[in-house]
N, C-alpha and C positions, 0 to 999 in steps of 0.2 A: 324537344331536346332534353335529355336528363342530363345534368350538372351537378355534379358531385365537389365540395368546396370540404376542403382538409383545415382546420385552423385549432389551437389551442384555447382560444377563449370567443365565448357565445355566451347571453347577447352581449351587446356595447354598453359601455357606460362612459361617462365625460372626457374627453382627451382619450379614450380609450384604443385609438392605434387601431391595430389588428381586428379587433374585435369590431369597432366601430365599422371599419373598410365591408368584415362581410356580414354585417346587418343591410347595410346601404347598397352591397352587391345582391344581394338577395331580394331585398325589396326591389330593385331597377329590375332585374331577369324573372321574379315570380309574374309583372305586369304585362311581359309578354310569354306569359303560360308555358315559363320553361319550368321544368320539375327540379327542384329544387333541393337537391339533400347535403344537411353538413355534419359534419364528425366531429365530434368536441371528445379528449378526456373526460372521463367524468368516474372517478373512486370510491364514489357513494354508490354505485351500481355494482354489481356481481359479475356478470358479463356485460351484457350491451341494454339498451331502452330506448324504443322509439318513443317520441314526441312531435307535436306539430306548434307550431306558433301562430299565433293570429295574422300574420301576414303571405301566409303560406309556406312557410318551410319546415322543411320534415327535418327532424333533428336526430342524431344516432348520439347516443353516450354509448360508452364503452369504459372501460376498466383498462386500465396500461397493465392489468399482467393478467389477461385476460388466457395468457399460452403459456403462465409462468417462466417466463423470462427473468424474471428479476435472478434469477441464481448467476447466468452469464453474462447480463448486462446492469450499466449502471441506469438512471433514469432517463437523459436521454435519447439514447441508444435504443432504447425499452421500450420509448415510445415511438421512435419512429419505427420500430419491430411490430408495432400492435396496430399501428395506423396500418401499414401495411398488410398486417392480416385479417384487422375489423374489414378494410375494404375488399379483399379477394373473400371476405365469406360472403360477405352482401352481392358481389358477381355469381360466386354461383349460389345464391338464394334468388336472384333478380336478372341475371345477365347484366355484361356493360354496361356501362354510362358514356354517352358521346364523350363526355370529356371533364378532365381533373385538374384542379386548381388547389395549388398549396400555398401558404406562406415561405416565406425563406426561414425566419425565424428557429434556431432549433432542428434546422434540418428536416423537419418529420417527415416529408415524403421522400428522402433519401435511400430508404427500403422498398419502397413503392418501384423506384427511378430503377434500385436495383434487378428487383424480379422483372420488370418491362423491359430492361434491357438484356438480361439473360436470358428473354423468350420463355415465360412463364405464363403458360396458354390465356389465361385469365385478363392481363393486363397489356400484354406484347403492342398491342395494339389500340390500345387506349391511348389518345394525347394526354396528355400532361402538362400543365401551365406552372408556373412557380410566378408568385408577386414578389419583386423586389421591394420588401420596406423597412427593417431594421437587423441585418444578422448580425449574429454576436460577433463574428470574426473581426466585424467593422466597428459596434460598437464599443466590446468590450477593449479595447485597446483605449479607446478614447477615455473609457472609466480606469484605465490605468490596471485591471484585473491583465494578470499572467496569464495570458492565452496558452503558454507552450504547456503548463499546467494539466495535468488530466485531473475531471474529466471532460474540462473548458478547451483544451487543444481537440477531441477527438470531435466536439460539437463542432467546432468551427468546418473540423477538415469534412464533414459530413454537410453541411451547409455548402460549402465549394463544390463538392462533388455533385451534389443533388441540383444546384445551378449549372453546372456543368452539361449534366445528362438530361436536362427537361428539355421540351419539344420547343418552348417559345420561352420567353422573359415579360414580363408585363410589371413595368416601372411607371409611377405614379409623376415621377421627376426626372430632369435628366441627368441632376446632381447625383441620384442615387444609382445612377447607371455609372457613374465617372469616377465616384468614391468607392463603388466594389471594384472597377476596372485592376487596380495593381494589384490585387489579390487572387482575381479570377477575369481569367480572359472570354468577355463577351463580346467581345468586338468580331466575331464569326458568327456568333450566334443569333436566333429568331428575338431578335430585344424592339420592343415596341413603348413608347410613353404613352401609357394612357392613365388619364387624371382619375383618383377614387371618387366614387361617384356620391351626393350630399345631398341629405332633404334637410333644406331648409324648413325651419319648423313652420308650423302656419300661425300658431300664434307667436303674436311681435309683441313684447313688454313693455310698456310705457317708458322710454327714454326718459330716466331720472339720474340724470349725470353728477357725483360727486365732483367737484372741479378741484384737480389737483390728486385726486385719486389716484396710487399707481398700483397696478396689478400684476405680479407675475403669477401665473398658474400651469402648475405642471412639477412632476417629481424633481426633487433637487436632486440634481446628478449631472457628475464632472461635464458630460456631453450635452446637457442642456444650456452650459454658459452660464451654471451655476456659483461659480466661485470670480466668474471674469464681473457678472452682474454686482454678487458682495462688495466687490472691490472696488467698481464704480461706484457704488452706492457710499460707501461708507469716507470717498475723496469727498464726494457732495455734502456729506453731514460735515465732517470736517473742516468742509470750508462755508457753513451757514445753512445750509440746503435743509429746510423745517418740514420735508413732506415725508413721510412714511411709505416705506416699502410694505409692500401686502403679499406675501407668501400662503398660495392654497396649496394643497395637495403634499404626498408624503414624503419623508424627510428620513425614510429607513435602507436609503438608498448605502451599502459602504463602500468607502472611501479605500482602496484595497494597499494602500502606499501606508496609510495610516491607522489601518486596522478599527475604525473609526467609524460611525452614520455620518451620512451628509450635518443629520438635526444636530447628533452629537458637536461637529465640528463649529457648526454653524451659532450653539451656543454658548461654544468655547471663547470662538475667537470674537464674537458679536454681541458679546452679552452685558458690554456699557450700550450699546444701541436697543437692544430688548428692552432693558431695563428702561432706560427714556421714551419707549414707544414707537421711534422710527423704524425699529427692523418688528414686523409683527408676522411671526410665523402661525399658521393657524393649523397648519396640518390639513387631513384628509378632513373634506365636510360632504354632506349628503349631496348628490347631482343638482335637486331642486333649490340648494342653498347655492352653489356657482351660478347657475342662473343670474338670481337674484347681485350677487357680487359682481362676476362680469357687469351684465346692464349699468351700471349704478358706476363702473369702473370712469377715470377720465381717458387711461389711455393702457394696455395690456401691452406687458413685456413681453417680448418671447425672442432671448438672447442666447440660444444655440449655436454652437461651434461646430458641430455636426446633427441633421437632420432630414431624414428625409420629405416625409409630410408632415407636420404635426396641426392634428387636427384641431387642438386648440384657437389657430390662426383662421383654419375654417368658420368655426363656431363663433368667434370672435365678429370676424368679418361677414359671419351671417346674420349675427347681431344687431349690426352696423355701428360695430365697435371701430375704434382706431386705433391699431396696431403698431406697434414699434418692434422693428423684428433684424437681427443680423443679415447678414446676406452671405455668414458661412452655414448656409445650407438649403436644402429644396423651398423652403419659405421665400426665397427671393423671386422663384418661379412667379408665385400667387401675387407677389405685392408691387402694385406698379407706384413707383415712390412720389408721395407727394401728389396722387391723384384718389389713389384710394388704401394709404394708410405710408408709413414712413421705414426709412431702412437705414440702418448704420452697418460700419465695418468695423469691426474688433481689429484690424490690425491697423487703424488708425488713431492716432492718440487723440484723446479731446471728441472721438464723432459721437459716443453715446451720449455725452453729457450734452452738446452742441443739440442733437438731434431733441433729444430730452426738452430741453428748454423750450425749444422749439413750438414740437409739440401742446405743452403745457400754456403756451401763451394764444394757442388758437382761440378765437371766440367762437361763439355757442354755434351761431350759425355755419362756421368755418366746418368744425364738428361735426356737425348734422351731416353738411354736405358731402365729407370724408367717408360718413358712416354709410349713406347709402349709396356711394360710389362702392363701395364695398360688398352690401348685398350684392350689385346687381356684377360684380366682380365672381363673386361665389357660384351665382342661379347661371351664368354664362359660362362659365367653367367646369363646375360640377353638378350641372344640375342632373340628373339620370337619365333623362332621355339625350342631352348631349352625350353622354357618354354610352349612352345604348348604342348610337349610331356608329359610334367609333368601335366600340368593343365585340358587337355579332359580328359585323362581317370577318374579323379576324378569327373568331369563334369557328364559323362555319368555312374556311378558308383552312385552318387546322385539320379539321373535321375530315373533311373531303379530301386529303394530303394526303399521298399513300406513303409507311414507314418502313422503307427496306436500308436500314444503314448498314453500311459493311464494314465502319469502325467503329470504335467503342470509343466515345470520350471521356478517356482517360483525364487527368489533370499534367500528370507527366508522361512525356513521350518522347524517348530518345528517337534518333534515326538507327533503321536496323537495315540487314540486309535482307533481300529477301527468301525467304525456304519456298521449299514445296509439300504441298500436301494432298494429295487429290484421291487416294485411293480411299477405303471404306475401313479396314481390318486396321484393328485395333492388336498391339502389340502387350500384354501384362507382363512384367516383369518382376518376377519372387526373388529375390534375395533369399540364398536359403543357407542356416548352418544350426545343426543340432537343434531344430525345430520342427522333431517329430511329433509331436505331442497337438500340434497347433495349426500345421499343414494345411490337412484334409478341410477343416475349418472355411480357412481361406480360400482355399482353390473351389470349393461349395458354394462360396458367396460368388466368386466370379461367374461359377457356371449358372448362378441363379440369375447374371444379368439382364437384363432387360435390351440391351446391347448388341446386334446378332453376331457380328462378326469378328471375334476374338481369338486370337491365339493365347496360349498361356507357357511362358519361357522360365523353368524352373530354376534356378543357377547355384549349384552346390558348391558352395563356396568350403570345399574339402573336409565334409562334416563326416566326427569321429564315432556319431553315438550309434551303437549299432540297430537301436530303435528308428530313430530317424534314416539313418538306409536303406532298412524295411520299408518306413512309409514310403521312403521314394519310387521305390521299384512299385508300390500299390499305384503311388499316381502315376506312373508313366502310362498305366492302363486304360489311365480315364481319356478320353476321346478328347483332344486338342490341345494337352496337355503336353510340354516336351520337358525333359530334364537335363538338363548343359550342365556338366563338370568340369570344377577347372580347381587347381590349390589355391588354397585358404592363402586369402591375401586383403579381406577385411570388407567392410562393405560397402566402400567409396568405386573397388577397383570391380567387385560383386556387380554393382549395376551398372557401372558404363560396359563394362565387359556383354551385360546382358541387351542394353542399349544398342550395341554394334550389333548383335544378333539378330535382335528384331526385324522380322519383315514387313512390318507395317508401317503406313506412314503416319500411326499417332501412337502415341507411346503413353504408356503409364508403371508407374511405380507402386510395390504392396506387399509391406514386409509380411514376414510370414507367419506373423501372429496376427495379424491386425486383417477385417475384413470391410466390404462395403456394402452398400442396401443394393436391391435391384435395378434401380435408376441412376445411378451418380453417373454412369460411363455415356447412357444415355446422354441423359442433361448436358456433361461437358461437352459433347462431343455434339451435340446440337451447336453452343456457343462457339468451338474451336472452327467450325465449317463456315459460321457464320459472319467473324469477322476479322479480317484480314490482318489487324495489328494486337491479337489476342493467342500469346503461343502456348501458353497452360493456363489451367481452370483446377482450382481446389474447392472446397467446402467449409460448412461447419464440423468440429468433432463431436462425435459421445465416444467418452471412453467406457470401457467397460473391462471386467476384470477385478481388479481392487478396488476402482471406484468406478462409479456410472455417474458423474458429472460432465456435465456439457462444456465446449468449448466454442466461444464463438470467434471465428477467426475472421480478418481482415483483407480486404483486397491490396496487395502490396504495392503501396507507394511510399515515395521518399513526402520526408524525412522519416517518418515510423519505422519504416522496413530495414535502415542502416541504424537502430539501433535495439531494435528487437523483431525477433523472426513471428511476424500475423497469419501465417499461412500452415495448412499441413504439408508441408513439403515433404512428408516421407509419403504420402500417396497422393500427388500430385499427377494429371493426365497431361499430356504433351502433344504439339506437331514436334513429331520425332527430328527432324532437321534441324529444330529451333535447339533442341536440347543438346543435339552433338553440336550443334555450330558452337554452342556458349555457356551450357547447363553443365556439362561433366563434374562428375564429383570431386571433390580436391582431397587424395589423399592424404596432406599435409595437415588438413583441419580434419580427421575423422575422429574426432572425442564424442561425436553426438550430432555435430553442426554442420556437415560435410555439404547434405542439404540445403542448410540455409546458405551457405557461401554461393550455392548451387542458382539460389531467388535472386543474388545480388548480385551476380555473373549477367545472368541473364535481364536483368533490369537495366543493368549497364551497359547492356550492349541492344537498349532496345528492344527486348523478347519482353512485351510486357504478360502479366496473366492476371487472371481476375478469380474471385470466391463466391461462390452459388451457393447464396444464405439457408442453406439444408443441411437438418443432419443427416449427409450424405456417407461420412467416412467412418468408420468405427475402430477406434485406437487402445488397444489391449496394453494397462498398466500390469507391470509387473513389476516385485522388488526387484530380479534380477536382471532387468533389462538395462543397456548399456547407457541409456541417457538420465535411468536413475542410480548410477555410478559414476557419474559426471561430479567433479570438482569443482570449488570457486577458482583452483590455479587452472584447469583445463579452461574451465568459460574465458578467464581471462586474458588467456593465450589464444583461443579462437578467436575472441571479438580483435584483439589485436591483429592476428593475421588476414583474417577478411577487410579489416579496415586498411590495413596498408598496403594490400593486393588491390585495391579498389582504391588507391586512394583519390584517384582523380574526378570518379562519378561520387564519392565521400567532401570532395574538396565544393562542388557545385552548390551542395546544401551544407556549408560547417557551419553559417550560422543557426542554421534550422536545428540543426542537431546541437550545437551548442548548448545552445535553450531548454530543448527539451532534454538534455544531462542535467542540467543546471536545478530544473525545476521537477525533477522525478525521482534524481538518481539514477543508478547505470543499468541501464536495459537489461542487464539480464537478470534484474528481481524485478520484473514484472510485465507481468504480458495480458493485460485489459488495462485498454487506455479509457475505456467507460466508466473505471473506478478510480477515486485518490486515493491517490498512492504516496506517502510517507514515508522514505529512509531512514529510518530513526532506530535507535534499541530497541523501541517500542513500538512500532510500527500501529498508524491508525487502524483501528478495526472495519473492515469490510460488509461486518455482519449486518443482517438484517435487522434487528432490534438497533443497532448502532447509527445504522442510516435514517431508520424511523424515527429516532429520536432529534437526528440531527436536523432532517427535513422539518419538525415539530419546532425545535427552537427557532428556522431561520424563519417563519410565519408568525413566531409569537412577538412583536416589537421588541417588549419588557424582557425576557430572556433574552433574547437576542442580544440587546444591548449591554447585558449585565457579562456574557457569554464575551463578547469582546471585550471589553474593561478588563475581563480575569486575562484574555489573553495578551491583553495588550502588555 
């Protein structure tokens, strides 16, 4: 079996999460001679670098802008772009991998998820695993960070989607299955709990127990039960309580309500307690030094309010430490109370300090016995070959699965009615007025497609130049070419007019300056056949003309798509039915947007469509084109009108959209939700050197911290 594992950081280090889960996955599957390769980011490489590790796995770095990307996405975004294309080069350098295992984290296999399910020869048929263990969308709400926020809102919605569209779910807990539940519905989907898998170390450290020693270890951060724990702590000094809290690890976690570090706040508010020795923050220390600290611990906090696995509790308990742990999160899973380690509830007043005391009065032998009830808790639960047993056969059960889906799991999905589609011949439709100049062009690219069966519907929309009448009469010459006149009456009424004409049962749109590559009509029209609740397929842009910058467009869902247009909806492919049933232009909103009113028609009434991550379309800037004559009165009279023609599929998501006005400003300054985006006079800079710099301060502590103070 080859096994291809997608993850953001390689190897593990202490509590290390993510990282941790695929050293310990790697080791359990390299023992039964499964090949083994994983994908790390890696910035310090120029394209990509293989590597092996002493346990047998083959390691890929890569570069996240290895396709240069960074022009149309932000960092996120960027990378789940790059994962997805490091791994389609390594298929056709190697062919397939049985099968791909991602984090949720970040999204990153969310372009992966995408090409697989547009039928993109390479992947189409590759499984795809996704690990439920910390996504932002869960967590960062907990940390109190602005999710609707770009470009935190478009991570999230990519993380849903990319859980959405994976083959299986493989959750460590089944809290972490029940805490994504309200945000994304897996309750249909392939979701299995299997425990991450743990090597307990072989060497065991001399139990040299501090008595009265308390440990918390782990980043302070709102969602570790960092501020609920201060607070308990600092009733018990208050009321005599002489033992010191011991804080390991980092403290540059911010506080987003208060613009603030965890350490920062922590030495704000705590700093009669520092200064007496009972609050001792130590900060990050070397792995070999936790060690030594745990061991030595009498009893290890771990007071989360939200969590899935933390492996702290593992390592702790592999220790044959004694645990004191919440039971608001996956840790209640591991801890059986009072047999091998102790559990409190934060929504009870008095249980931590109760629990506390508790703990703290056991004797040595009490301890001892705790502690290695707890090993043998860890070796019975996670040891790798229990969870080998449970993990191949799922594996190979994947594997052996044949994947012909005929929907596309969307996140949203109205009820539609149903069209029909069944014939072969593809219908184009030119919109045409006094674009002789630009014609021939176009109708070239079409004839160039890759596509066989095309008609091409010219529609002279009562053009006066007598150049461009010429041309026309040139193309009616050209073989499949037709030219339909009708009076000039604008370009909303131009294409449904041409839409009626069409004989075909898929339809597509293509102004008559703008052209496409050989394959786009292909491509769509692969996916449009293929799934039954998919009525149009667009692409990415390159413009070309006055600038040749890329556009990367969006597959349109709510809430995004009700307050900025993701899609090239001027050369979008269609099941023609879908389009007359709900698509029609609205000549009322033709300033520019006629089309997008066109996406939210048809969204609303169920016709969903999806975006084929290629630069398929090619969109000709020009000064004098009509949407760069577009007003801030016209925008704001179309968003108006689309919103209150739509208000009822608008009314579904207000608060969604709410949010995302609240925290962006109004959709039509800005169309990449991969970047932040600032309303201001001044609007934050985009640029390149500006993001570099900014990426540079959030990694340096010392700036960092000086950097919020100024802002604060």
């Amino acid at each position: 079996m080859n096994y291809w594992l997608l993850t953001t950081e390689y190897p593990p280090f202490h509590g290390g999460g993510i990282s941790t889960y695929c050293y310990h996955t790697a080791c359990m599957l390299v023992e039964q001679h499964i090949n083994i390769t994983t994908f790390v980011p890696d910035d310090s490489v120029s394209d990509f670098k293989i590597t092996n590790t002493p346990e047998g796995n083959r390691i890929i770095h890569f570069n996240t802008n290895r396709s240069n990307s960074a022009g149309y996405f932000g960092y996120t975004a960027r990378l789940s772009y790059e994962f997805a294309g490091i791994v389609q080069h390594f298929i056709q350098l190697e062919g397939q991998p049985d099968i791909i295992e991602a984090q949720d984290y970040l999204g990153i296999a969310y372009y992966l998820l995408q090409y697989k399910h547009l039928l993109s020869p390479g992947v189409k048929d590759v499984p795809v695993v996704i690990t439920l263990h910390s996504p932002a969308f869960l967590y960062l709400e907990f940390n109190r960070v602005p999710t609707y926020r770009f470009p935190d809102f478009q991570t999230c919605q990519m993380e849903k989607e990319a859980i959405r569209m994976a083959d299986a779910l493989y959750a460590p807990t089944q809290f972490i299955i029940d805490a994504i539940q309200p945000y994304v519905d897996v309750s249909t989907s392939n979701t299995v709990v299997i425990r991450n898998p743990y090597i307990v170390p072989d060497h065991q450290p001399v139990q040299n127990i501090e008595r009265n020693k308390i440990v918390y270890y782990g980043k302070l951060s709102p969602q570790k039960g960092s501020f609920e724990l201060l607070a308990y702590f600092k009733t018990l000094w208050d009321g005599g309580f002489k033992h010191p809290l011991h804080i390991f690890g980092g403290t540059d976690i911010v506080f987003h309500p208060e613009q603030l570090t965890m350490g920062q706040l922590a030495n704000s508010k705590y700093e009669k307690y520092i200064n007496n020795g009972l609050l001792q923050l130590h900060g990050k220390i070397k792995p070999a030094a936790i060690e030594k600290e745990l061991n030595s611990a009498h009893v290890i906090i771990v007071p989360s309010i939200v969590d899935n696995l933390p492996y702290v509790v593992i390592e702790s308990m592999g220790l044959g430490k004694v645990v004191l742990a919440s039971v608001q999160g996956g840790q209640r899973e591991m801890i059986d109370h009072g047999a091998n380690g102790f559990l409190f509830d934060h929504t009870i007043e008095g249980d931590f300090e109760e629990k506390l005391q508790y703990v703290l009065a056991l004797s040595n032998e009490q301890i001892a016995a705790i502690g290695n009830a707890a090993k043998e808790k860890v070796t019975s639960l996670y040891h790798p070959a229990v969870i080998r047993k449970q993990k191949l056969p799922l594996l190979e059960t994947l594997i052996n699965k044949k994947h012909n889906n005929s929907t596309f799991p969307f996140l949203y999905q109205n009820e539609h009615k149903p069209v029909t589609a069944n014939g072969n011949l593809l219908s184009v439709v030119i919109p045409f007025y006094n674009m002789g100049k630009y014609i021939m062009e176009c109708v070239q690219s079409v004839k160039a497609s890759t596509y066989p069966e095309i008609e091409i519907l010219i529609i002279n929309d009562g053009s006066t130049d007598a150049e461009s009448l010429t041309v026309l009469k040139q193309a009616e010459q050209i073989a499949g070419v037709k030219v339909l006149n009708k009076p000039n009456e604008g370009l909303a009424y131009t294409r449904n007019y041409g839409a009626a004409k069409a004989t075909g049962d898929w339809l597509a749109f293509l102004d008559a300056d703008d052209t496409i590559t050989p394959d786009y009509y292909e491509k769509a029209l692969r996916v449009l056949k293929q799934y039954k609740n998919v009525f149009f397929v667009g692409s990415f842009v390159q413009y070309f003309g006055d600038t040749n910058v890329k556009w990367a467009t969006y597959t349109p869902q709510p809430p995004y798509v009700l307050v900025h247009n993701p899609v090239n909806s001027s050369g979008l492919v269609y099941k023609k039915a879908a389009f007359l049933a709900a698509g029609q232009n609205d000549k009322t909103v033709d300033y520019g947007l006629e089309d997008y009113e066109s996406v939210v028609h048809l969204l609303s009434k169920g016709y969903n469509g999806i975006v084929l991550p290629e630069f398929l379309f090619n969109y000709r800037v020009r000064g004098d084109s009509m949407i760069r004559k577009i007003t801030r009165e016209k925008l704001l009279y179309s968003y108006k009108y689309i919103a209150e023609k739509h208000s009822s599929y608008y009314a579904t998501f207000a608060t969604q959209i709410n949010n995302l006005l609240n925290a962006n400003g109004p959709g039509f300054l800005f169309d990449n939700p991969t970047f932040a985006v600032t309303v201001v006079t001044n609007s934050e800079s985009n640029s390149w050197l500006f993001r570099k710099a900014k990426a540079f301060i959030k990694k340096n502590k010392t700036l960092k911290n000086i950097v919020l103070r100024l802002k604060k």
